[in-house]
C-alpha positions in Angstrom: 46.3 -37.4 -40.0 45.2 -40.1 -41.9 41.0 -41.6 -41.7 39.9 -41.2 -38.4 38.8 -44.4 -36.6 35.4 -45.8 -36.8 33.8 -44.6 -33.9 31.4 -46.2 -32.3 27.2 -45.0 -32.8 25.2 -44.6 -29.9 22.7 -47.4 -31.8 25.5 -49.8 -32.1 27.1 -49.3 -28.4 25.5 -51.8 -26.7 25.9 -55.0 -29.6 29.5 -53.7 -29.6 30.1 -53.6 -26.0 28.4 -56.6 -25.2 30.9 -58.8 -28.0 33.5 -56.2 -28.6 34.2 -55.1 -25.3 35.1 -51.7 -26.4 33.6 -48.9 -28.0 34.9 -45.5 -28.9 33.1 -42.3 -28.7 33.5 -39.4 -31.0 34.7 -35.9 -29.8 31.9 -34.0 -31.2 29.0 -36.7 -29.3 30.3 -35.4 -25.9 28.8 -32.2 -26.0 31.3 -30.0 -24.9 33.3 -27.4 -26.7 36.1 -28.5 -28.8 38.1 -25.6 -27.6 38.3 -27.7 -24.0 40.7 -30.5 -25.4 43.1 -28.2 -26.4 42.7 -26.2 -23.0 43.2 -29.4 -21.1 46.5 -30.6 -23.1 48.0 -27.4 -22.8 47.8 -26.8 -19.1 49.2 -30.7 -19.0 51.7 -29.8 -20.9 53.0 -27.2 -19.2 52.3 -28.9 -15.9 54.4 -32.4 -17.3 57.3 -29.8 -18.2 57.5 -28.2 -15.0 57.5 -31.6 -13.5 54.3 -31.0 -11.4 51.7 -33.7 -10.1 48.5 -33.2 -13.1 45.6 -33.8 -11.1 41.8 -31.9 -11.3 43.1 -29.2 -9.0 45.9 -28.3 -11.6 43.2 -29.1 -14.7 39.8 -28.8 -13.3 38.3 -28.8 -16.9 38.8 -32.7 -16.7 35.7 -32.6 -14.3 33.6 -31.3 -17.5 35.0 -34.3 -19.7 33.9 -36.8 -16.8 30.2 -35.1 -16.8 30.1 -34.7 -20.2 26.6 -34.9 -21.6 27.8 -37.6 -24.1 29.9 -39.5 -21.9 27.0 -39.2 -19.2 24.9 -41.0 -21.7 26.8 -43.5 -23.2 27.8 -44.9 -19.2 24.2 -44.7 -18.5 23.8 -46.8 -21.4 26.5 -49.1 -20.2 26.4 -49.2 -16.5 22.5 -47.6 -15.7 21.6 -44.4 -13.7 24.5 -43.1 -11.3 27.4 -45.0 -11.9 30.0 -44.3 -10.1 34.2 -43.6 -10.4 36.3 -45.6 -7.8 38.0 -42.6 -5.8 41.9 -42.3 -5.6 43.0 -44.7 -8.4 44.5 -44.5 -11.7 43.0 -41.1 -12.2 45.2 -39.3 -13.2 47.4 -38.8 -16.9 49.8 -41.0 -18.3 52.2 -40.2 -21.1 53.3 -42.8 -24.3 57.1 -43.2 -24.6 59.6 -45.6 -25.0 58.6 -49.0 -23.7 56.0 -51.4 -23.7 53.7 -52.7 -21.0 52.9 -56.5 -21.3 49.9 -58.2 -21.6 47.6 -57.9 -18.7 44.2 -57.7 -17.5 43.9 -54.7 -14.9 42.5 -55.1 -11.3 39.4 -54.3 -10.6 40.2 -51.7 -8.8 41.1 -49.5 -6.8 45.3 -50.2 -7.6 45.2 -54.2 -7.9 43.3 -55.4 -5.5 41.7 -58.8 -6.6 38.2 -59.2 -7.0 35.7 -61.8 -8.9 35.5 -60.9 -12.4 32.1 -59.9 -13.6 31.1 -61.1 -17.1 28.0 -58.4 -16.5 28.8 -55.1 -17.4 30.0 -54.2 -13.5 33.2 -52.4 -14.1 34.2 -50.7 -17.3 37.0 -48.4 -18.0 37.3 -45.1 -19.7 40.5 -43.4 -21.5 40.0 -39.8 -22.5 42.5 -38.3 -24.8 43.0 -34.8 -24.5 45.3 -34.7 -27.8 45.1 -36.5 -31.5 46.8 -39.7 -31.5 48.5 -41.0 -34.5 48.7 -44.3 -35.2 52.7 -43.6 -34.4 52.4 -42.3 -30.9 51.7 -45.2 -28.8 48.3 -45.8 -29.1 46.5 -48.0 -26.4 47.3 -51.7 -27.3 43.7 -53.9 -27.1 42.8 -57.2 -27.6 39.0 -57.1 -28.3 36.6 -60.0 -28.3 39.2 -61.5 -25.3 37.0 -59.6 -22.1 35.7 -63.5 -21.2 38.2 -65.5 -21.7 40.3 -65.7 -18.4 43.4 -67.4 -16.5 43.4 -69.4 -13.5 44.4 -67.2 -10.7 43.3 -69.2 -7.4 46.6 -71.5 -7.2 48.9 -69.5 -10.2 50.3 -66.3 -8.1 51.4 -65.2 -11.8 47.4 -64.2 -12.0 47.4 -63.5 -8.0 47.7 -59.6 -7.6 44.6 -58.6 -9.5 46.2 -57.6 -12.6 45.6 -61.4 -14.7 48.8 -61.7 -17.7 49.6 -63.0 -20.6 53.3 -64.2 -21.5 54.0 -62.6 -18.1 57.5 -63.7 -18.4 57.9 -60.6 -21.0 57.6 -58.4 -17.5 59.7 -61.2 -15.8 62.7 -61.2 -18.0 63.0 -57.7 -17.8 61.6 -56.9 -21.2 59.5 -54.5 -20.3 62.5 -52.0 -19.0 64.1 -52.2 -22.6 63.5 -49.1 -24.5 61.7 -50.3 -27.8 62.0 -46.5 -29.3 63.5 -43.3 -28.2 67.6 -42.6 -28.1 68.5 -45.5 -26.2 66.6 -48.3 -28.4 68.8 -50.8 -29.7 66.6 -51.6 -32.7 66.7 -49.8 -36.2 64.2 -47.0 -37.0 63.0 -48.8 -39.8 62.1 -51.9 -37.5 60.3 -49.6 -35.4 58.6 -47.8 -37.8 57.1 -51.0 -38.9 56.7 -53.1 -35.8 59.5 -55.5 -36.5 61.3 -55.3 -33.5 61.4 -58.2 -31.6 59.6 -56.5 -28.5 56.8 -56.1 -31.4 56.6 -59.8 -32.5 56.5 -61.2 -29.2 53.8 -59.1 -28.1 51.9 -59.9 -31.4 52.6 -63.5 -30.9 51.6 -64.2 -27.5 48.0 -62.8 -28.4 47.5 -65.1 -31.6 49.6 -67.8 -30.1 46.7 -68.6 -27.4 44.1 -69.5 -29.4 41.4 -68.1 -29.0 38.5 -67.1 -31.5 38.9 -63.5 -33.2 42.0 -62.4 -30.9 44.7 -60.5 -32.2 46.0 -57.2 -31.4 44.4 -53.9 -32.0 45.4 -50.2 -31.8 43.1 -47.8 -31.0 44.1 -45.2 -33.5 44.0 -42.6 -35.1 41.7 -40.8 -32.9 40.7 -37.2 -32.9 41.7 -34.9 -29.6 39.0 -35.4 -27.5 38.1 -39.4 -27.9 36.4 -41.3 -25.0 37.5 -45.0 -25.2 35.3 -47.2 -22.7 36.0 -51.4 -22.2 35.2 -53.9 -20.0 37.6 -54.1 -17.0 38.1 -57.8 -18.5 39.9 -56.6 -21.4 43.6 -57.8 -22.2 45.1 -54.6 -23.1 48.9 -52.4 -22.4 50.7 -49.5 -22.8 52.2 -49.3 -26.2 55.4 -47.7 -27.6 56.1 -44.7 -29.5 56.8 -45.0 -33.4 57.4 -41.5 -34.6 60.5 -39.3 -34.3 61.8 -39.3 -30.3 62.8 -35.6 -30.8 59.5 -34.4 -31.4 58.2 -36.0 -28.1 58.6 -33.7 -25.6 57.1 -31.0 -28.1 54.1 -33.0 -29.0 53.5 -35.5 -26.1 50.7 -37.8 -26.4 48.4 -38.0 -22.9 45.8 -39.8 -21.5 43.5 -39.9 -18.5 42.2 -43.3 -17.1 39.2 -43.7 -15.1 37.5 -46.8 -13.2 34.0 -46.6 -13.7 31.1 -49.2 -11.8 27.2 -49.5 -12.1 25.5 -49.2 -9.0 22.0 -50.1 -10.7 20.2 -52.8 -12.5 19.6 -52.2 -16.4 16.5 -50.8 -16.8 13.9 -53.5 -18.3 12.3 -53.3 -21.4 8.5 -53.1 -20.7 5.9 -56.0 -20.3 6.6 -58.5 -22.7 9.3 -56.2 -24.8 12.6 -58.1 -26.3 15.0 -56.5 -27.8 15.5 -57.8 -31.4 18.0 -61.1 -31.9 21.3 -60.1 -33.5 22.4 -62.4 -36.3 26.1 -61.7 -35.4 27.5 -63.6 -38.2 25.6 -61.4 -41.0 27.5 -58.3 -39.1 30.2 -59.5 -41.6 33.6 -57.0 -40.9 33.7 -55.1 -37.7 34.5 -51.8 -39.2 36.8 -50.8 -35.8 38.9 -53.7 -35.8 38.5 -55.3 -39.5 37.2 -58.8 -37.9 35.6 -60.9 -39.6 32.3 -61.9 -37.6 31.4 -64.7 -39.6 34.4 -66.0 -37.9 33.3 -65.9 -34.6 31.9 -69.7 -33.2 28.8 -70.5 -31.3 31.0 -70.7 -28.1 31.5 -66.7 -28.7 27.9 -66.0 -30.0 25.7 -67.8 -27.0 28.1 -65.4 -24.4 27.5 -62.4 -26.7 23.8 -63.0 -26.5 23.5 -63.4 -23.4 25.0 -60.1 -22.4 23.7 -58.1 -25.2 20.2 -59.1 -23.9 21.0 -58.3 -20.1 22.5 -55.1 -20.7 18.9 -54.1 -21.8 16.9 -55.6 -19.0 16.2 -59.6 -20.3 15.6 -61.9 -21.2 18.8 -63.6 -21.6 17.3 -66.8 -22.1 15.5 -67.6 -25.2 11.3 -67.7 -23.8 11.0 -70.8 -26.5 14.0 -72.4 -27.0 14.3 -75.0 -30.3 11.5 -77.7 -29.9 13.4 -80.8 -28.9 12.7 -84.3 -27.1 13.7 -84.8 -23.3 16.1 -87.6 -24.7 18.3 -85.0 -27.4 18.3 -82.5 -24.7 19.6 -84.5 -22.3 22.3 -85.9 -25.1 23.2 -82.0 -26.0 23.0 -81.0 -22.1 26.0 -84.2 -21.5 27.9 -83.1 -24.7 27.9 -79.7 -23.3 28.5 -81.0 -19.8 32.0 -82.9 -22.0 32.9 -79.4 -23.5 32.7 -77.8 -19.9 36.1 -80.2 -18.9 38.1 -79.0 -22.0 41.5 -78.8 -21.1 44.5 -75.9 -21.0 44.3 -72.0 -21.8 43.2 -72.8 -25.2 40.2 -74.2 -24.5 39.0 -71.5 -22.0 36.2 -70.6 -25.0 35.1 -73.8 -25.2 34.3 -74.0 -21.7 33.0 -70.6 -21.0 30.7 -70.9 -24.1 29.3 -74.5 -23.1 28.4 -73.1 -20.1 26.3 -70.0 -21.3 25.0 -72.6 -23.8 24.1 -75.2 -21.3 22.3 -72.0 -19.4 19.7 -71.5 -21.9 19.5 -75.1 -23.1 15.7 -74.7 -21.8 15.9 -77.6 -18.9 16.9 -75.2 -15.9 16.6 -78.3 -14.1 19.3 -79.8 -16.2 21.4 -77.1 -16.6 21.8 -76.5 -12.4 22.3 -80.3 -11.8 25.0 -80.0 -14.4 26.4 -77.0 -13.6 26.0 -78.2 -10.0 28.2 -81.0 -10.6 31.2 -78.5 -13.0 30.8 -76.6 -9.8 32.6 -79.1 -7.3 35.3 -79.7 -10.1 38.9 -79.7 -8.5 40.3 -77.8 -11.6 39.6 -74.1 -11.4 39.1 -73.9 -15.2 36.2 -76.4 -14.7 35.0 -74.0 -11.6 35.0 -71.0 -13.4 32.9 -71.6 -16.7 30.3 -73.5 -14.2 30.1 -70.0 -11.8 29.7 -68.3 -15.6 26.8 -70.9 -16.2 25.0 -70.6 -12.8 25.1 -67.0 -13.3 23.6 -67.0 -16.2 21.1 -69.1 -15.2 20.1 -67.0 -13.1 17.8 -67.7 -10.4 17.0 -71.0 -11.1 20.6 -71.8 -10.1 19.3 -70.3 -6.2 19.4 -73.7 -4.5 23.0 -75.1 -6.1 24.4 -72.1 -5.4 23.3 -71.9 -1.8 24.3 -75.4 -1.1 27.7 -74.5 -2.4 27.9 -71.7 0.0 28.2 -74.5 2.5 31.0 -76.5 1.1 34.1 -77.4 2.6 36.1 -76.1 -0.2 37.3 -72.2 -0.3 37.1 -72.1 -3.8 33.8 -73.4 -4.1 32.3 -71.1 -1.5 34.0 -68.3 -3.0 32.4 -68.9 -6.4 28.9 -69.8 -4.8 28.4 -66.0 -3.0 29.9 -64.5 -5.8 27.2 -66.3 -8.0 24.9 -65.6 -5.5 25.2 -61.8 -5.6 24.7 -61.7 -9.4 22.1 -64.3 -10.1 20.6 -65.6 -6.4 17.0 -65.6 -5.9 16.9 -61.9 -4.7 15.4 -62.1 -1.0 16.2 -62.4 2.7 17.5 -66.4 2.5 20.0 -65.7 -0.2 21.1 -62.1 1.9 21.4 -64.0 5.0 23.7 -67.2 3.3 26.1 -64.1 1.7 26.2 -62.3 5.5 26.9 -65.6 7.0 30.0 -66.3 4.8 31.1 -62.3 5.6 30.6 -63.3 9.1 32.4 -66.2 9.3 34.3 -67.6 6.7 38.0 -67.9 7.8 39.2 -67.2 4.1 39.7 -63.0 3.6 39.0 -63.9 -0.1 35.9 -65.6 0.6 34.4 -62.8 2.8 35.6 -59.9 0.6 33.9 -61.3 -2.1 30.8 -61.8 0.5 31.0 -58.2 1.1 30.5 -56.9 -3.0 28.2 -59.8 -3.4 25.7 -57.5 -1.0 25.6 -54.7 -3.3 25.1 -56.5 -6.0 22.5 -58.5 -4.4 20.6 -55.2 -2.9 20.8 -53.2 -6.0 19.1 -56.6 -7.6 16.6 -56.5 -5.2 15.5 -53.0 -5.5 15.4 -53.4 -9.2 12.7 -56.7 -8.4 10.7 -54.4 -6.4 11.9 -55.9 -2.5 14.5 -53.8 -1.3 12.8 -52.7 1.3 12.8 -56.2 2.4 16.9 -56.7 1.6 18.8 -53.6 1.8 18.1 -53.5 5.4 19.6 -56.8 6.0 22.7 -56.0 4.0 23.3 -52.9 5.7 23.1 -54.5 9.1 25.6 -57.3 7.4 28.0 -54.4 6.1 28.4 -52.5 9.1 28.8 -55.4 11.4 32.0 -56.6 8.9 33.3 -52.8 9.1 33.1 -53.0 13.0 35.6 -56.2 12.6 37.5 -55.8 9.8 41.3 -54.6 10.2 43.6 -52.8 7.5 46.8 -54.5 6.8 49.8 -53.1 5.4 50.0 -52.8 1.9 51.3 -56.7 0.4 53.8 -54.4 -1.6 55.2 -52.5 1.6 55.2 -55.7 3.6 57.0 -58.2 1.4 59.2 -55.7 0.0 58.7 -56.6 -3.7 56.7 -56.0 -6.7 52.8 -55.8 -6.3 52.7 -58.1 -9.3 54.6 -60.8 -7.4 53.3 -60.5 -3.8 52.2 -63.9 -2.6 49.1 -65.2 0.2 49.8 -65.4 3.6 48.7 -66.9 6.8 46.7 -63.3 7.4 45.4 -62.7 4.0 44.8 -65.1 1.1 44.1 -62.4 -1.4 45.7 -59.5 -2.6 44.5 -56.8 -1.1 46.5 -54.5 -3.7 48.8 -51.7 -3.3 49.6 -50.3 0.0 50.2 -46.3 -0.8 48.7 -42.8 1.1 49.3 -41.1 -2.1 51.5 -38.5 -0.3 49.4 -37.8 2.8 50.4 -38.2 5.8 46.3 -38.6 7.3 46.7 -42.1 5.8 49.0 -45.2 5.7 50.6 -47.4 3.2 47.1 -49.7 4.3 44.7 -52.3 2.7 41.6 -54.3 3.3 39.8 -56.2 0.6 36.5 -56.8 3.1 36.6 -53.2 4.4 36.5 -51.8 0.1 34.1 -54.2 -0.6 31.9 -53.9 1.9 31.6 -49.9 1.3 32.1 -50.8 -2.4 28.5 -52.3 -1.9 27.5 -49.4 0.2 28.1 -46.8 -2.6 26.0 -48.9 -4.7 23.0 -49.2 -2.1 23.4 -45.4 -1.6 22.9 -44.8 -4.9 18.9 -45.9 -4.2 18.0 -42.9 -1.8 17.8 -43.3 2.3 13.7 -44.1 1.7 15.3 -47.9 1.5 17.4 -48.0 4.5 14.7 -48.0 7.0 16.0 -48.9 10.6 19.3 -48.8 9.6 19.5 -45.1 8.5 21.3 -44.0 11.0 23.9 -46.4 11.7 24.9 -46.5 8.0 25.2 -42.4 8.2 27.0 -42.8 11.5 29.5 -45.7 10.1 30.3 -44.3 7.3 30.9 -40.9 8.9 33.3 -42.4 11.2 35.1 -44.3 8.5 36.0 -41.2 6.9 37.0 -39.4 10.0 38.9 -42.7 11.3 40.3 -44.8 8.6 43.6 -44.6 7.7 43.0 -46.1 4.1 42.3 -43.7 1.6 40.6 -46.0 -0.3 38.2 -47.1 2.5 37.6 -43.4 3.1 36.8 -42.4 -0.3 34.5 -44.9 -1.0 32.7 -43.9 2.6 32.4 -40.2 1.6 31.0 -41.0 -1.7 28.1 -43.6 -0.6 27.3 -40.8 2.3 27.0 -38.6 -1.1 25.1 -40.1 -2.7 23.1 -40.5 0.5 22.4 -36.8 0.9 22.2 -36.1 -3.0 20.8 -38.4 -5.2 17.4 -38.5 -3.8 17.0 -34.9 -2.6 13.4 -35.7 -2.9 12.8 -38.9 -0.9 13.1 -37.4 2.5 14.4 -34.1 2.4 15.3 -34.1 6.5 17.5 -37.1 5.9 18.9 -35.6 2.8 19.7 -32.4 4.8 21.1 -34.4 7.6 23.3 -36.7 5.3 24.7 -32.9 3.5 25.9 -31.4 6.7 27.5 -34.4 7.9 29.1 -35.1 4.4 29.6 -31.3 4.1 31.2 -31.0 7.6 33.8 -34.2 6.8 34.8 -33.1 3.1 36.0 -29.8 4.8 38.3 -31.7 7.0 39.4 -34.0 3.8 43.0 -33.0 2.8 42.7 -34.3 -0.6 39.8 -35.1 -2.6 38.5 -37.4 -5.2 36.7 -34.6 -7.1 35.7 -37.3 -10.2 34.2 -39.5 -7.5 32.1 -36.9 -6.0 31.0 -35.4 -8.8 29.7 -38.6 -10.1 27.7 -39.0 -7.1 25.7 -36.2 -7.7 27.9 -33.0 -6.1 27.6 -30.0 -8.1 29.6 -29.5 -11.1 30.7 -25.8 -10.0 30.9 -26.5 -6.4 33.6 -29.2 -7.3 35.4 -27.2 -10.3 35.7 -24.0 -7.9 36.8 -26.0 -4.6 39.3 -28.6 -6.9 41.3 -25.1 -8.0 41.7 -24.5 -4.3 42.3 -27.9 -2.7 44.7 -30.7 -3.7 43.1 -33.7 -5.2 
């Protein structure tokens, strides 16, 4: 195999991450024993020839890879203490081959249902490869540096169903379905060899032909059996082709397992009066991963970079003493940037997003919200969307704007105001109580599903700033009040009878709430509800703090989501219940041991009446590793 790929160092994982958006860790920094990657890929082998469903109860030793010492601490790193995998997704292998996947952005899961894309590092996905990968066998197509740069999605149903495209008329016109390799290729083996075919170019094409700073295509290869690749959730990426001889396929096949990973706590601040050092990303010169040149990258790239770098690591994101300036130039570089903000077409979606990070930290908070404020109430989404960016990165200065917008008339506007809200409101009961009254009463489902995650972002904020005694409480009492309401609805799939990427809004639902599917059991139903997953979403997260916090409400959040997972006919709804009562009754063994006890027996009592598991999930949430390897080999998953 030829040079391996430059892997990413634990020292460098954060600056990478935070401009990269993907970072690759070595097989030997996991800390398990080679000999398991080879285990792994032979039992999924002979499970792929035999034409059996690979899950953890066919290949338990993919439960070690997910708790991998390495991997443990390079998530921690990424997402905090006890992040958490989304049960019942995409977790599962998927094999290279003949065709391409276009362009695409995935949901945020689980299986396409939309959400509000966090800039923050929220969501971030790992690919495990139990094999070598050659830089023939289909490696994972990426497009790094392109994790903030986004599509309208609110009015252009292209973007609708969670999943955001590029040159989404290559899955349209049916290119996708055309074998690029393989026996039945219509293209010449030296064209594929070299990436010549015209499936290639266009792919290639639609990338550079967009614009943006630093985006091309990248393929992450060669790696060595046992490579961990984790990116932002934002990251255009797809399924690539196969290069090398189609014969040898089905002898050597080339795997991988995918896994949706979220952070259910606040990055752990540096202490009193501690910054991390400034990055001079320009001097970086050539990204040895990708070969870009950083001295490329513009100020519209740096000032997000920055900003994220910092709040992975606890803050500041602001400068404390920005450039010394008079009141008149800043108000003349706060309008210019205010101009930049209104940039126009896909093109200029760096210029915007970048203005508005830059018009964050321009040192006039004051300023910066009225602006902001003002991008805010724009009628073209692309205007709305680099102002939420701003506002959240403003942080809690932006508290008032945003909680005014929470009022407004417009859908879109409220929706981007409680998003904002959970990620950068002033962390207390008035901010709580303006997110519960849109999840009470909004009559958009988009609106109040992104209500119901803005609580758990919101409550793990608040524990982090030393008042979740205060808040959790109140979004507990918010969360199981929506669950009481909420209804499931068949899957937008099932019911329109096409294509999850083309489902459109109805007079029920305004969002996609993602694929209908019971994944083969007949306890559950083809069934989705964006406000129901959010809401216990955000009740994973708050779980993740211990029962100490819950006060009044202890027992109605054990007893609601105890009945969700006896009750619900969503799997999705149920493994998300069954991991916050988890987490519950593990995490913080030592808070309260009764409730602890309590919280086990209930969880213990339900998981025996489960007929399938999300083993990943539960392990994450602080199950025992041997419990779960000796009960996956005797349950399906």
């Amino acid at each position: 195999m030829p040079k391996r790929l430059a892997y990413t160092p634990p020292e460098h994982l954060l600056r990478d991450f935070a401009s990269r958006g993907l970072v690759v860790l070595a097989p030997e920094s996991l800390g398990v024993p080679a000999e398991i990657h080879a285990e792994i890929y032979r039992k999924e082998k002979r499970a792929s020839s035999a034409k059996q469903k690979i899950t953890a109860a066919s290949i338990p030793e993919i439960l070690q890879i997910v708790n991998a010492p390495g991997v443990a601490a390079a998530c921690d790193q990424l997402l905090g203490k006890h992040w958490a995998v989304v049960p019942f997704t995409h977790n599962a292998p998927f094999a290279s081959g003949a065709h391409d996947q276009h362009w695409h952005k995935d949901d945020n899961s689980p299986l396409n249902g939309r959400k509000q894309r966090h800039h923050h590092a929220i969501q971030v996905e790992m690919l495990y490869y139990p094999q070598a990968v050659a830089e023939d066998m289909g490696p994972t197509a990426t497009v790094p540096y392109s994790q903030y740069w986004a599509f309208n999605h609110e009015e252009n149903h292209d973007n609708f169903a969670g999943a955001d495209h590029l040159d989404f008329d290559y899955y349209l016109s049916g290119m996708e379905r055309e074998p690029v390799s393989g026996p039945k290729s219509r293209y010449q083996e030296a064209e594929i060899r070299a990436g010549d075919t015209r499936h290639d170019i266009r792919l290639r094409e639609a990338v550079t032909g967009i614009g943006w700073p630093l985006v091309r295509q990248f393929e992450a290869a060669p790696l060595e059996a046992g490579s961990v690749v984790l990116y932002s959730h934002n990251l255009f990426h797809r399924g690539n082709h196969r290069r090398d001889d189609w014969r040898a396929w089905k002898r050597k096949p080339r795997f991988l397992w995918r896994f949706w990973l979220y952070r259910t706590t606040e990055p752990k601040r540096r202490g009193t009066g501690a910054v991390a050092p400034e990055v001079d990303w320009h001097r970086l010169g050539v990204d040895p991963m990708t070969g870009h040149n950083l001295a490329d990258a513009p100020e519209d790239a740096t000032a997000v970079w920055r900003h994220h770098y910092h709040w992975l690591q606890g803050g500041p994101s602001k400068p404390s003493a920005p450039a010394p300036c008079s009141a008149t130039e800043r108000q003349r570089r706060g309008q210019a940037l205010f101009n930049a903000l209104h940039a126009k077409h896909d093109a200029g979606e760096p210029t915007r997003i970048g203005a508005a990070y830059q018009l964050a930290a321009i040192g006039d908070d004051e300023l910066a919200a009225g602006l902001l404020a003002e991008a805010l109430r724009n009628e073209r989404e692309t205007v709305r969307r680099a102002a939420t960016y701003g506002l959240v990165a403003l942080g809690t200065p932006a508290t008032e704007v945003l909680l005014e917008a929470s009022r407004s008339p417009v859908k879109w506007v409220r929706k981007a105001a409680v998003f904002a809200l959970g990620d950068a409101g002033e962390p207390g009961l008035g901010v709580a109580e303006a997110i519960a009254k849109r999840l009470r009463e909004d009559a958009s489902v988009y609106v109040r599903s992104v209500a119901a995650g803005a609580l758990g972002c919101l409550g793990r904020r608040a524990i982090a700033a030393g008042v979740g005694d205060d808040v959790v409480p109140s979004c507990f009492e918010a969360l199981i009040a929506s669950l009481r309401l909420e209804e499931n609805r068949l899957g937008m799939n099932v019911a329109q009878k096409r294509s999850i990427k083309i489902v459109r809004p109805t007079d029920e639902c305004d969002v996609c709430e993602g694929i209908g599917t019971n994944q083969g059991v007949a306890r559950f139903a083809p069934v989705r509800s964006a406000v129901r997953e959010n809401a216990l979403w955000s009740a994973v997260i708050l779980c993740s703090h211990g029962s100490a916090l819950l006060g009044p409400m202890l027992d109605a959040v054990i007893e609601t989501l105890a009945g969700v997972v006896r009750e619900d006919d969503n799997i999705f709804s149920v493994g998300l219940a069954l991991d916050a009562l988890n987490r519950l009754a593990r995490l913080h063994q030592h808070d309260r041991s009764n409730v602890s006890t309590r919280a086990a027996e209930r969880f213990d009592t339900l998981l025996a009446q489960m007929p399938v598991h999300s083993w990943d999930s539960l392990l994450r949430g602080g199950y025992p590793e041997q419990s779960a390897f000796r009960r996956s080999t005797q349950t399906p998953t």
